[in-house]
LOTORDO-322895 format. One record per atom (N, C-alpha, C): residue in three letters; x, z, y. Coordinates in pm, whole numbers, plus 32768, in hexadecimal, padded with zeros to 4 digits. Layout:
REM residues N
ALAXZY ...
END
This chain:
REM residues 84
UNK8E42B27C98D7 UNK8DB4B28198B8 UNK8D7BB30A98DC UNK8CFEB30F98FF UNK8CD4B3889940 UNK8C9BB3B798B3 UNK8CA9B44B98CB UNK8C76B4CA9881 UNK8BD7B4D3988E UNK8BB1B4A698E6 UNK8B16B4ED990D UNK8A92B4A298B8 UNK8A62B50F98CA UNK89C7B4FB9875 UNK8988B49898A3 UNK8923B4419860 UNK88E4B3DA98C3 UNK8860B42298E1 UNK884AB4BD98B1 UNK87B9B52998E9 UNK8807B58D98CD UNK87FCB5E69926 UNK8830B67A9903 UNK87F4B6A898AB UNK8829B6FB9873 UNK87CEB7A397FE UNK87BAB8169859 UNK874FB82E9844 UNK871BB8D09888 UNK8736B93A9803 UNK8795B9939815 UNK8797B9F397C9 UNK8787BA7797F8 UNK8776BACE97A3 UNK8727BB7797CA UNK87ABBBA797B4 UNK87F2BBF09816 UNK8873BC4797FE UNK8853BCCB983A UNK88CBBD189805 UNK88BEBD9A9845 UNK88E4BD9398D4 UNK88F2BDC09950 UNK8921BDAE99E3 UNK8997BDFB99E1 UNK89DFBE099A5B UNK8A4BBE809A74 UNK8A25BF029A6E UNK8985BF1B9AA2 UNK897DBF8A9A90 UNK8915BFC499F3 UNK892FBF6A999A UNK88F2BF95994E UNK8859BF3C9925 UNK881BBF2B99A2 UNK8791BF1A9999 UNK87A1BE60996C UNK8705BE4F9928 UNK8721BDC098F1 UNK8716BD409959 UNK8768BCE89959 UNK8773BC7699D6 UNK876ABC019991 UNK8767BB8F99D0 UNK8709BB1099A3 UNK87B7BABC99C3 UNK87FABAA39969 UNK8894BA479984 UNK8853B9AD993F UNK8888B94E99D1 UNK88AFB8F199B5 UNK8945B8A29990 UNK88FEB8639914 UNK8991B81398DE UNK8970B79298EC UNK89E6B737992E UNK89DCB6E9997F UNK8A3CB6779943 UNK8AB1B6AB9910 UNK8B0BB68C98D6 UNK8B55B6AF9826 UNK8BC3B65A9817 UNK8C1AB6C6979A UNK8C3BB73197AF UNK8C6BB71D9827 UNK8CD2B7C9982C UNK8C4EB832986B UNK8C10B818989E UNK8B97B85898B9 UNK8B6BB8AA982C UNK8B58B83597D9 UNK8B0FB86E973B UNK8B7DB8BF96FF UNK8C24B8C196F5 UNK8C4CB8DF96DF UNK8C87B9729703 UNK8C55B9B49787 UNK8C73B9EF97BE UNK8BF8BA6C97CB UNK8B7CBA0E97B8 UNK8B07BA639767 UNK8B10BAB596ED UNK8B49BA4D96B5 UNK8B6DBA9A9615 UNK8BC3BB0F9627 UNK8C40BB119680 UNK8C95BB609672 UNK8CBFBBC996E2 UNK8C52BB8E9723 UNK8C41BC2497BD UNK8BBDBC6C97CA UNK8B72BC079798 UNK8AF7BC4997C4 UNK8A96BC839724 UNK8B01BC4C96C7 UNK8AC3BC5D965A UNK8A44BC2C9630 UNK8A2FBBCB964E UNK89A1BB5F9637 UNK89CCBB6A958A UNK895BBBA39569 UNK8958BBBC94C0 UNK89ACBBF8946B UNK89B4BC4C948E UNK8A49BCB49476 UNK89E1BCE09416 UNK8949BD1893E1 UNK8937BD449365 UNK88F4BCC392E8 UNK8940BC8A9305 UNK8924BC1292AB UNK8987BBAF92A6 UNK8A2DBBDB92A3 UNK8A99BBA9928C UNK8A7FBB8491DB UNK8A10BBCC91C6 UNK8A4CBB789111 UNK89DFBB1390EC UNK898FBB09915F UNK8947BADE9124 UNK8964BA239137 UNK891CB9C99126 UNK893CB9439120 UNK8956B8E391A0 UNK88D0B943920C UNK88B7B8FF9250 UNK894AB90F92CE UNK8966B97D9295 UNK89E3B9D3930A UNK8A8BB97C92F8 UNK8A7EB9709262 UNK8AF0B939923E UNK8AEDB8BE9273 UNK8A88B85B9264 UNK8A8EB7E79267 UNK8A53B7EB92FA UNK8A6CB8179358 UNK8A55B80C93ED UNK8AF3B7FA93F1 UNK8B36B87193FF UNK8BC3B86C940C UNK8C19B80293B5 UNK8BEDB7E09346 UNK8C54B7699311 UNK8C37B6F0933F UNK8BC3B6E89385 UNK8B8EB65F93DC UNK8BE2B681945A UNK8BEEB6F894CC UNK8C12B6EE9519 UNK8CBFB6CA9535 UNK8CE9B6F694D1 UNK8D9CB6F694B0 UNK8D91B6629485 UNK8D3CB61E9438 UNK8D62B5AF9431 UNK8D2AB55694AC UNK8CE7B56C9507 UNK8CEAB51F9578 UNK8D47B52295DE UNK8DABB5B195D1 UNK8DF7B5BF9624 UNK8E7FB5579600 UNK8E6FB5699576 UNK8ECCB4E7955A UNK8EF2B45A953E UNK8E4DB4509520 UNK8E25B3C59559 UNK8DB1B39F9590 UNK8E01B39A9613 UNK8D6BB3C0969A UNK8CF9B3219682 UNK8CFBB2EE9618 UNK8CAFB268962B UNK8C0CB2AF961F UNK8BE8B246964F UNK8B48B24F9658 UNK8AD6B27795FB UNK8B09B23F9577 UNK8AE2B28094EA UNK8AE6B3299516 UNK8B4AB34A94F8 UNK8B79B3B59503 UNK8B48B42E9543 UNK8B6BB3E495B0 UNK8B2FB45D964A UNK8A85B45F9620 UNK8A35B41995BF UNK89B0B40E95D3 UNK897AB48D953E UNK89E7B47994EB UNK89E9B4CB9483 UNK89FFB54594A0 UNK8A48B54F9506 UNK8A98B5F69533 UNK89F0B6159548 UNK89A1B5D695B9 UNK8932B5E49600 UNK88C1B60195B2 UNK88AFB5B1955D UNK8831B5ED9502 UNK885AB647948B UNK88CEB68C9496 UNK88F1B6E09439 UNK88CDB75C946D UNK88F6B73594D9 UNK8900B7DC9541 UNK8856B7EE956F UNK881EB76E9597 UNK8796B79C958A UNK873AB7DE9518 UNK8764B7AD947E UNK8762B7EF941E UNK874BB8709433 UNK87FAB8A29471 UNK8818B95C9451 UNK87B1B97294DD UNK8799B933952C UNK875EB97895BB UNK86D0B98D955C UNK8665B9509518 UNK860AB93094F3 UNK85F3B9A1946B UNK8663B9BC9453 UNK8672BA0193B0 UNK8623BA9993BB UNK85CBBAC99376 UNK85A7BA8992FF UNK8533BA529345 UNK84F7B9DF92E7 UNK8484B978933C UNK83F0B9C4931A 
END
């Protein structure tokens, strides 16, 4: 079963060199790799929306069903969106 989003997320990250860049997540490991390279919400790890991005995304990685992968998706749009 495929990993991928059925719409990407546009998120605001920092770039390589620092300056802010526009990352698309496309996928799980995409979102997952946001969280943990590029630091997509690194000052709001306590907050609800951060936790429950990442416990959506770990659980789509482990069960890639369709439910799932759609929950990872509007979770992470959540943290992209946070605060509203």
């Amino acid at each position: 079963m495929s990993l991928t989003f059925t719409e990407p997320v546009i998120a605001r990250v920092h770039g390589p060199d620092g300056e802010p860049a526009l990352l698309e997540i496309r996928n799980i490991r995409d979102g997952l790799a946001a969280i943990n390279r590029h630091d997509l919400g690194c000052g709001q790890c306590s907050t609800t929306e951060w936790q429950r991005a990442v416990d959506r995304l770990v659980k789509a990685a482990l069960d890639p069903s369709s439910a799932c992968i759609e929950e990872a998706r509007q979770a992470l749009l959540e943290l992209v969106n946070w605060p509203p």
